[in-house]
N, C-alpha and C positions, 0 to 999 in steps of 0.2 A: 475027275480029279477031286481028293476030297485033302482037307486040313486035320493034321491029328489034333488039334484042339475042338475044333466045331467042325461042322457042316455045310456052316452058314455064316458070313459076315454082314454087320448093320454097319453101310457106311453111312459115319455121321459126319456133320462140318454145323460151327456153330460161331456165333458175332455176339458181342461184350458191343457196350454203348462207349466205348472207348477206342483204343489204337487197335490196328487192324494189322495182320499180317507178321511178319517178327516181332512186335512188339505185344501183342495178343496176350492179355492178362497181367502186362507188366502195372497197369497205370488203377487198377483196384477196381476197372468199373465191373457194372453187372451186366449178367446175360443177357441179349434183348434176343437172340434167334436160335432154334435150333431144327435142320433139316437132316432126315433120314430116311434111307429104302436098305431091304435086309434082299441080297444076294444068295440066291444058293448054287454052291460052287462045284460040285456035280452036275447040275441040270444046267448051269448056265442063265439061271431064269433069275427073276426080279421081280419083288413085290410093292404096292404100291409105294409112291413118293411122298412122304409126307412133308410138312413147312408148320412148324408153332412157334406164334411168337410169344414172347415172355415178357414179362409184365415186371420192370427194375422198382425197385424205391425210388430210383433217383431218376428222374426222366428227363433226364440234361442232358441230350447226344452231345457228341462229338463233331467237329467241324466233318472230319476224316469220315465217321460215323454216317454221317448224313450224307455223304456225296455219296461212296461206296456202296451203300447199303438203300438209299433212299427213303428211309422211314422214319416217320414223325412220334412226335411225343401222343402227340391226339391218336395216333391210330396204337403205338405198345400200352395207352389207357384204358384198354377194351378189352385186353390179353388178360391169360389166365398167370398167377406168379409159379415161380420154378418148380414148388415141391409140386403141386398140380400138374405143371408140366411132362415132369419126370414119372408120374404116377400115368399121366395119356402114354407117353412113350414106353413103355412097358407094358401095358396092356396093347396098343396095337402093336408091338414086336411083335407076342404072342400070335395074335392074331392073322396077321400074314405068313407065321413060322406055320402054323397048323393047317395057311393054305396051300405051303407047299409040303408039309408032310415033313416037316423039322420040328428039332423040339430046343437044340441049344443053338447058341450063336455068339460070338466074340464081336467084338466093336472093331471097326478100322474108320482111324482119322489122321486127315491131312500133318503130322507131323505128333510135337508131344503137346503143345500147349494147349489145345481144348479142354486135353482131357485132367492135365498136371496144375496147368496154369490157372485154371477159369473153374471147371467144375468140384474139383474138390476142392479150393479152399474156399468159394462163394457159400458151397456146402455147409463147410466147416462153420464158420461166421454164422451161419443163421439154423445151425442145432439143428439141422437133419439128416439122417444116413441115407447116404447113395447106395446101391444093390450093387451087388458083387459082380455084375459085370461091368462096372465101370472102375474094378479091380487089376483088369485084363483086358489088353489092345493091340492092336497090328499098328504099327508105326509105316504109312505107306510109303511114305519118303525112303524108309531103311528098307523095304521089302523091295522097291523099285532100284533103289542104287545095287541091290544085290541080282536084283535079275538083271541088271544091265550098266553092268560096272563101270561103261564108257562116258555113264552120262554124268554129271554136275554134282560135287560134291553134296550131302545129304544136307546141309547147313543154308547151301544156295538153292536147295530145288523147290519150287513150288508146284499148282496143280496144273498152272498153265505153263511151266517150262518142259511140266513133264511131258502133258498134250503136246509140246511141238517136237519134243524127242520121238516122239510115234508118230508123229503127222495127224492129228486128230484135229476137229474143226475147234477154233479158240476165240470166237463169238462171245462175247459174254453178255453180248447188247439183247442176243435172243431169248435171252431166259431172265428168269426175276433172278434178285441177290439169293443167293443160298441155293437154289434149283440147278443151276448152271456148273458150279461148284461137284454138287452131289453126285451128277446126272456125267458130269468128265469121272471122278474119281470111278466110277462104276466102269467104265469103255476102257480105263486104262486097267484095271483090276481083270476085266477079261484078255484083253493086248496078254497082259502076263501071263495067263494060263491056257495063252495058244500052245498049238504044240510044237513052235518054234522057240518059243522059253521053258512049260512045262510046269510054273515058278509050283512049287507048294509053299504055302503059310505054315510055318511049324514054330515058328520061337515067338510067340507076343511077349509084349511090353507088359511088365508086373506093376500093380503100386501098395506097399506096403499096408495091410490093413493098419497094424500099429510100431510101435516104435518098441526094440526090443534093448534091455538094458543089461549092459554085462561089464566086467573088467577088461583094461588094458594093459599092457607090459609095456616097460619105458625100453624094450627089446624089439618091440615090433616097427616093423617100418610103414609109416603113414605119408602117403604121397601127399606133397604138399598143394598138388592139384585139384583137390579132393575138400579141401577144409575150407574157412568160412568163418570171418568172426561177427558175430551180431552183436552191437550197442545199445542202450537205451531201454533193456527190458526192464521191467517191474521188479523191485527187489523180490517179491515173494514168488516170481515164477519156476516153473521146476523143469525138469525135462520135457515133462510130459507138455507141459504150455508150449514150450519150444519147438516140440514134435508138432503139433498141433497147427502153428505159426507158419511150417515149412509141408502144412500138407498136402500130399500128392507125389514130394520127393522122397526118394527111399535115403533114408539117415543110416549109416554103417551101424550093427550091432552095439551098442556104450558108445556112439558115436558124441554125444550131446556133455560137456564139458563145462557147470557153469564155473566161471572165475571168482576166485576169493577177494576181498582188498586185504590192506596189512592188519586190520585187526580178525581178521579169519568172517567178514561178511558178505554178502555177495554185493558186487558193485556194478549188476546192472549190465556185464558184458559175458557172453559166453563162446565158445569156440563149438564149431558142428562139424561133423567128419559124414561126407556123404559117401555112398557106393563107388562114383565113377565120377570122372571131370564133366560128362554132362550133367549130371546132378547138379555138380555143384554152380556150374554156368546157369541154369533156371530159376537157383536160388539166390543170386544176385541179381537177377531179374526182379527182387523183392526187395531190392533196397529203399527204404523209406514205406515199407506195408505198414498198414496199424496191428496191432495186438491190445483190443480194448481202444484206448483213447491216446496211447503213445504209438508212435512211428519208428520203426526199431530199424536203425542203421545196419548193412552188409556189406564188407567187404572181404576181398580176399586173407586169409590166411596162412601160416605154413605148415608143413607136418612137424617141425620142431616144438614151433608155440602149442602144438595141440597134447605132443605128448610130454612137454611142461607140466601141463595144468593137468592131464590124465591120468597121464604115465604111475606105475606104481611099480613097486620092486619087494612088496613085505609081503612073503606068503603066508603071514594072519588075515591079510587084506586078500588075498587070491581065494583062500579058503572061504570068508566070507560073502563075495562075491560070485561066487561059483554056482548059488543055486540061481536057476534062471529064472525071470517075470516076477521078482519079487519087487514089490513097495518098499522103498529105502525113508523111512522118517529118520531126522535126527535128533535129538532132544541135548538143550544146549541149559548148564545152570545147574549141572547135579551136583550135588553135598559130596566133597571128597570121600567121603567116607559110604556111598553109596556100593551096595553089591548089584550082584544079577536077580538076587531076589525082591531085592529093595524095587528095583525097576519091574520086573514082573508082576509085583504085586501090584505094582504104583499101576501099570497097564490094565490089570483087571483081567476079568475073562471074557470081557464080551471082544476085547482088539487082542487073539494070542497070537504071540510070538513064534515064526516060521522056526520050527528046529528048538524053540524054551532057551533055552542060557547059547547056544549054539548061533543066534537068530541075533544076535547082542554083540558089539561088539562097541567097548570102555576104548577112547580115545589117552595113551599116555605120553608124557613122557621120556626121553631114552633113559631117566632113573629108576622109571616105574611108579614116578607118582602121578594121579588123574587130574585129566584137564578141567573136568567139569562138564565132557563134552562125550556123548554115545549115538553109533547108528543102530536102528531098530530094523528087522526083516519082515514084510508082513504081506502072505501068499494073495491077497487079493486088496483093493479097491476097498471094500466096506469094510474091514479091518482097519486099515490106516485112517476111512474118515474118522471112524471111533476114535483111533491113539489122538488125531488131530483138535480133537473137543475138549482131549485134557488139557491143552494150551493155559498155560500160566496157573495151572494146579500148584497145588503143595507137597513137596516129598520132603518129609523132617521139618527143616525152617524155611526154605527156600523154594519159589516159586517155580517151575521148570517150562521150559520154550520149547515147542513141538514145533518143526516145520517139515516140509516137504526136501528129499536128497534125490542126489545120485551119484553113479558108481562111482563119477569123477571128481565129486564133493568128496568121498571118504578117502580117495586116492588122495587128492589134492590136499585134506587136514590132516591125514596120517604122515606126509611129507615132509608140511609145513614143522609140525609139533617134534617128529622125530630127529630132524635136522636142527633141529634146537641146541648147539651147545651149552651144557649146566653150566661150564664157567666161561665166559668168555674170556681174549685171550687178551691179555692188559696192553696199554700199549709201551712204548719206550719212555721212562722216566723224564717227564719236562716240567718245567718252570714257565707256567702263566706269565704273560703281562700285559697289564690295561694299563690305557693308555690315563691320562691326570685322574684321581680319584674324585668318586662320584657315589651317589647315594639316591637307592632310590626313593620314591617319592613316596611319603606316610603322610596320613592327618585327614581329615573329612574334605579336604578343596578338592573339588572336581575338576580337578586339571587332566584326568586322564580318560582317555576312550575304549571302551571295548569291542572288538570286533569276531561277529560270533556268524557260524556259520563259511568258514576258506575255505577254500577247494581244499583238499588234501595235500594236491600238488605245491600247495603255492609256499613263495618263499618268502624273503626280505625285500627281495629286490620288485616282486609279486604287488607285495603291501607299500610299497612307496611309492611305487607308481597309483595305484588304487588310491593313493592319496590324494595325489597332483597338488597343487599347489603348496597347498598345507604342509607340504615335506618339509617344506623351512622352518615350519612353526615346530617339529618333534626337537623335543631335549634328545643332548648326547647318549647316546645308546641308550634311548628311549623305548625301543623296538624290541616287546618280549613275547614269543610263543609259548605257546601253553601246550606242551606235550601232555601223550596220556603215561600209563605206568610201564605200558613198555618201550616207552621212549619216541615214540610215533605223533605226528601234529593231531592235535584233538580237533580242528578244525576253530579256534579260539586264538587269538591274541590283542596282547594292549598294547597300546599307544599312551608313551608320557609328553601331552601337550607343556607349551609354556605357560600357559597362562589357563584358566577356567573359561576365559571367553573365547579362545580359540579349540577349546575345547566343544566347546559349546556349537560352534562353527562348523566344526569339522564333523561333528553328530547330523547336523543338521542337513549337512553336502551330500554327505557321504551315504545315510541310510538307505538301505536295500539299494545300492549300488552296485552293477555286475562285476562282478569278477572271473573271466574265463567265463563257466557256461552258470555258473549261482549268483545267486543274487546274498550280499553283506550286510548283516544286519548290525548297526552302529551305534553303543549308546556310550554317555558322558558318565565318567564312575571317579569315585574317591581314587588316589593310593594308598591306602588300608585297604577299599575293596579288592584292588587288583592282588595288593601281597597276600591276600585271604585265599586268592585263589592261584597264583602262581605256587603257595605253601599246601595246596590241595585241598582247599576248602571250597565250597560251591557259592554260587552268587544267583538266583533265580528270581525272578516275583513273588515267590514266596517268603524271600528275607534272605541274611547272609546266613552260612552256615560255616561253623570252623572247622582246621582242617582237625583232623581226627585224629592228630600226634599231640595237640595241644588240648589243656583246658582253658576256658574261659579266660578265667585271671591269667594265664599268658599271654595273651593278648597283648603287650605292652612290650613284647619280645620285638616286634615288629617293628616299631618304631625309631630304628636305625638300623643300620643294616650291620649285619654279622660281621665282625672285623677280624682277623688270623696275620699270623705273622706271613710273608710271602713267601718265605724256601721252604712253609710246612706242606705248601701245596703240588706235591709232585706228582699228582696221576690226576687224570681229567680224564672225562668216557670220551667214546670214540669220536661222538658229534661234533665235539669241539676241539678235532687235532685238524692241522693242513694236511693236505692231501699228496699221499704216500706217491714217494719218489721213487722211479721208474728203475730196475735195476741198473741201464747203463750207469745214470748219476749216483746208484751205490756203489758200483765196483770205484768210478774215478776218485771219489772223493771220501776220508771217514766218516762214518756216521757223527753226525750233528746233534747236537739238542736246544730246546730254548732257554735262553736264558735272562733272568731277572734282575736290572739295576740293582747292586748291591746297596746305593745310595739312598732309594725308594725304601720307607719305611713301614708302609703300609699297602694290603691289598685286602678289594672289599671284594666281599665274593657270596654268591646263594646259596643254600644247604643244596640246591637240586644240582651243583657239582660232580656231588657223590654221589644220588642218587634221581631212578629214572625219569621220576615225576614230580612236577613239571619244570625242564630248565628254562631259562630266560631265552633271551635273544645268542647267537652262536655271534654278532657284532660284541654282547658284551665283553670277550675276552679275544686280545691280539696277540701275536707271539713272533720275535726276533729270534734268528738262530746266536747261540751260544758262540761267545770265541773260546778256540783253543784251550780245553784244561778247566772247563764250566763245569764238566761233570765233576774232576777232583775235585774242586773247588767246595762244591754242593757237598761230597761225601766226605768233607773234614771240617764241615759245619760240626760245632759241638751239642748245640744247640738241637738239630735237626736230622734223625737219622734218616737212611732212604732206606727202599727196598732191595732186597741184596739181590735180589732176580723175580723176573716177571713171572705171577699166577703166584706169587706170596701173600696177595690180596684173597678173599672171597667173600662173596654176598650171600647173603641167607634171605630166604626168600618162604612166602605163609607162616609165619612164626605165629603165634598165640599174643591178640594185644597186649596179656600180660603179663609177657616174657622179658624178665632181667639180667641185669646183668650176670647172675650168680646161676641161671639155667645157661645160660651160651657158653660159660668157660663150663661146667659138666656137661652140656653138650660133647663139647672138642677135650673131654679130658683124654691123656694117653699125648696128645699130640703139643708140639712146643711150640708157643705163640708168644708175644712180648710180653714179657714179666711185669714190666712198669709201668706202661700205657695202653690201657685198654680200648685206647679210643685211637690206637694204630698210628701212622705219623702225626697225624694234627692235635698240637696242641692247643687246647679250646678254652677262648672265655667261659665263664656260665653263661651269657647271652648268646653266647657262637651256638656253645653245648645245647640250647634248649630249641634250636633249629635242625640243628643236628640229627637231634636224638628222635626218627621215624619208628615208630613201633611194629611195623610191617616187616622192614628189611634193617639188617644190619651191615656193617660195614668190618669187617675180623683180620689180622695180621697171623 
């Protein structure tokens, strides 16, 4: 009886200084055993038995380790280490194969984990390549339940359940650890190829040399059985580390997915799509592995969540992705005004581009204008380290960011970018209201605190507990976050104390205090410094810096807070509306709006209002619904017109800092805009006005 793969099988079986038996390679430790005899399955014959033990770094058995196995620290200190090992075990395969007149042979071990679990990623971790036969394996378990269907699920069987399915002697006392083991697996391997079974070996167990990258379709269906989301990886790792991570399990083609956050960075979590539900059940066997000096969390996933983040539907993106085993860089930070030549050259010729301008692919837009953001194609490895050296080079004025991509990074930013609506969509005309007015805090007293470094997630309710006591001590609507420019938490917010000493107090509590899984860094600031930077100016150890709408001698703008009449303020961004009522309660009732004491004469309010960056606290501003006839009311203000329908509004966005007034109306010439006030509804102090007026984006009726 012969095998269409070999001639010959090497069973092997082998012991980790840790958990034994199903749990075999979950727990990270190292090899301490490995025994083998090569079978030849024609003649029936058997070549010698060998036993080497292996020599761990770590020589800390296992409670389990020691009873099981019986071996001491003192005796695996005299042993040869793995790559040595692996170097005997290969040269005497050879050498027994040539006694029987063989020349190939396939490995066969007691299930998958010796060979998935333990030997390639110990491998991996210590920078040395296994030989291609441990590429390819008989899985005895599944060759046994196949010759003999009747017996115990493949999941439940082991060597000695198999032995009493045959009636084979299951002594284990007579043989040493490992010998016993080998010496069964052999008796039952012959059992199978009596001539009452007949079994032939034809299908072994594969393990992916490397991990192959390609595109996915938000069309295809991805069993959710299959997937997998890992936590905690190192911002800078790529596929390929990931691949690495999970070595010995075969990863589906473009299987590996890392996740964006909201400002398009990787945050550390990724999703993995493996071949089959066994896969992906050995891969959770690695929950909490290290990768370097982090322990990278596993848990299950769904096929939804994976073709979320993968999924793609633009055939510029299919096209690009279509040539196979290429190196995906991305380069983040290019000059709008950048071409394919710009970047090619910037490339050089020592890293050329798979395909020249074809191999390129400009991230835009759905206007067509560039994000700033391109992925590169690059046929091999030492190409890509080359692009990867240019790292914070200069192309034109601007420095550019080389990192490592893949399929489902270009998927996932082509998504992100192209889902983009240019205008967003306004909301329904309302009337703010705060509750007694209030002003925030100006002038050199360090009454207030800064807190740098929040989780992303976190909220109001987040930071006052983070407070704890001290919550008594914040002024009324004290509580301001500091968005970035697209309106997303920058990880920043201040605290208006009552006093300097509680301020002082509360630095003191609170620094590098946890928050969720980060640690708050806490320091005591002016309110000048805080309004320096809620107006977008920076605040560092290096000194304040202004915000870049102002010059210097404005400065003095700050020092009260922008006052506006309150029916001029009828549109507020999304962040600071309540939250949108369920159709039943639209059909029952008319549409509502808020409305503003006509009594109240004044309403203080931030320029960041209108615009992305940075608003205050979403406590600053409360809102009561309108009675009955608020809105006429509002639209026969003489004072104050409204918008006569929503998207009358639009924001301009990259302007030229030194874009005026008299460029923005030839800009929109041809088209009809308010003849009399350029500054759209809000009628503004000069002091309001010089808050207002961002040089970045504009605000246009």
């Amino acid at each position: 009886m012969t095998a269409s793969h070999s001639d010959s099988l090497v069973v092997l079986f082998g012991a980790t200084a840790g958990a034994y038996g199903a749990k075999l390679g979950s727990d990270e430790r190292e090899l301490i055993l490995l025994v083998w005899q090569v079978v030849d399955l024609p003649s029936k014959k058997v070549g010698t038995l060998h036993k080497s033990l292996v020599k761990a770094e770590n020589l800390d058995l296992s409670d389990q380790c020691r009873e099981v196995s019986g071996l001491t620290p003192e005796g695996l200190g005299k042993a040869e280490p793995l790559d040595r090992v692996l170097q005997q075990f290969s040269q005497l395969v050879s050498s027994d194969l040539k006694v029987l007149g063989r020349s190939s042979y396939t490995l066969c071990s007691d299930g998958q984990l010796l060979i998935r679990q333990v030997l390639h990623p110990e491998t991996s971790k210590k920078n040395f390549l296994l030989s291609d036969c441990f590429y390819s394996f008989y899985d005895l378990r599944k060759e046994f339940h196949t010759c003999y269907p009747s017996s115990a699920a493949v999941k439940d069987q082991t060597i000695k359940t198999m032995a009493e399915y045959l009636g084979l002697g299951t002594d284990e006392t007579e043989e040493d650890f490992g010998v016993w083991q080998v010496k069964t697996m052999v008796a039952i391997i012959f059992s199978m190829l009596s001539e009452n079974c007949n079994h032939i070996f034809t299908e072994p167990e594969t393990v992916k040399y490397k991990y192959e990258t390609g595109p996915c379709s938000k069309s295809e269906t991805v069993d959710s059985e299959t997937v997998i989301r890992a936590r905690g990886l190192p911002w800078q790792s790529s596929d390929q580390d990931i691949a690495r991570f999970f070595k010995g399990l075969n990863i589906a083609k473009g299987g590996v997915a890392l996740c964006l956050n909201a400002q398009g960075r990787r945050n550390g979590e990724a999703l993995v799509r493996f071949v089959n539900s066994e896969q992906r059940d050995l891969a959770l066997e690695r929950h909490k592995h290290h990768m370097g000096s982090r322990y990278i969390e596993v848990y299950k996933a769904t096929g939804e969540e994976f073709l979320k983040i993968a999924g793609g539907t633009s055939n510029e993106v299919a096209q690009f992705l279509s040539k196979e085993n290429q190196v995906i860089i991305r380069m983040r930070g290019l000059p709008f005004t950048a071409t394919q030549e710009d970047v090619l050259g910037f490339l050089g010729p020592e890293c050329p581009v798979t395909g020249g301008k074809e191999g390129l692919l400009f991230v835009k837009y759905p206007d067509g204008r560039p994000t700033g953001d391109a992925f590169v194609l690059f046929s091999c490895e030492e190409y890509a380290q080359n692009a990867l050296k240019k790292h914070k080079e200069i192309l034109g004025k601007r420095y550019i960011e080389l990192f490592r991509s893949t399929a489902a990074e270009v998927q996932q930013v082509l998504n992100r970018y192209m889902s983009t609506p240019l205008i967003p969509t306004l909301p329904t005309p309302i009337i703010p209201v705060i509750p007694p007015p209030y002003t925030i805090a100006t002038g050199s007293i360090r009454d207030c605190v800064r807190l740098r470094g929040l989780p992303y997630t976190a909220g109001i309710d987040d930071i006052l507990e983070f407070m704890g006591d001290a919550t008594g001590d914040i002024k009324p609507h004290g509580v301001h976050m500091v968005l970035n420019q697209q309106g997303r938490p920058s990880g920043d917010a201040f605290i208006q104390m009552k006093s300097a000493d509680k301020a002082f107090m509360v630095a003191q509590k609170c620094h590098k205090k946890m928050m969720k899984d980060r640690y708050v860094e806490v320091f005591q600031c002016s309110g000048e410094e805080m309004n320096f930077v809620l107006m977008g100016g920076t605040l560092n150890r290096s000194g304040l810096s202004p915000p870049p709408c102002l010059s210097p001698p404005a400065y003095a703008a700050f020092q009260t807070a922008a006052v506006i009449p309150a029916e001029a303020a009828l549109y507020q961004p999304q962040a600071l509306l309540p939250a949108t009522r369920t159709p039943q309660a639209s059909a029952a009732a008319p549409p509502t709006v808020t409305y503003y004491p006509a009594q109240a004469a004044q309403l203080y309010m931030n320029y960041t209002a209108y615009y992305p960056s940075p608003p205050v606290s979403p406590t600053t501003v409360g809102y009561i619904a309108a009675p009955p006839g608020a809105v006429a009311a509002a639209a026969t203000a003489t004072h104050t017109p409204i918008l006569p329908q929503p998207g009358a509004l639009v924001r301009m966005q990259g302007l030229p800092y030194n874009t005026g007034m008299k460029e923005i109306l030839s800009f929109f010439q041809g088209y009809q805009y308010a003849p009399d006030d350029y500054n759209g509804l809000i009628q503004l102090s000069d002091q309001a006005r010089s808050v207002l007026q961002a040089p970045k984006e504009w605000v246009c009726l």
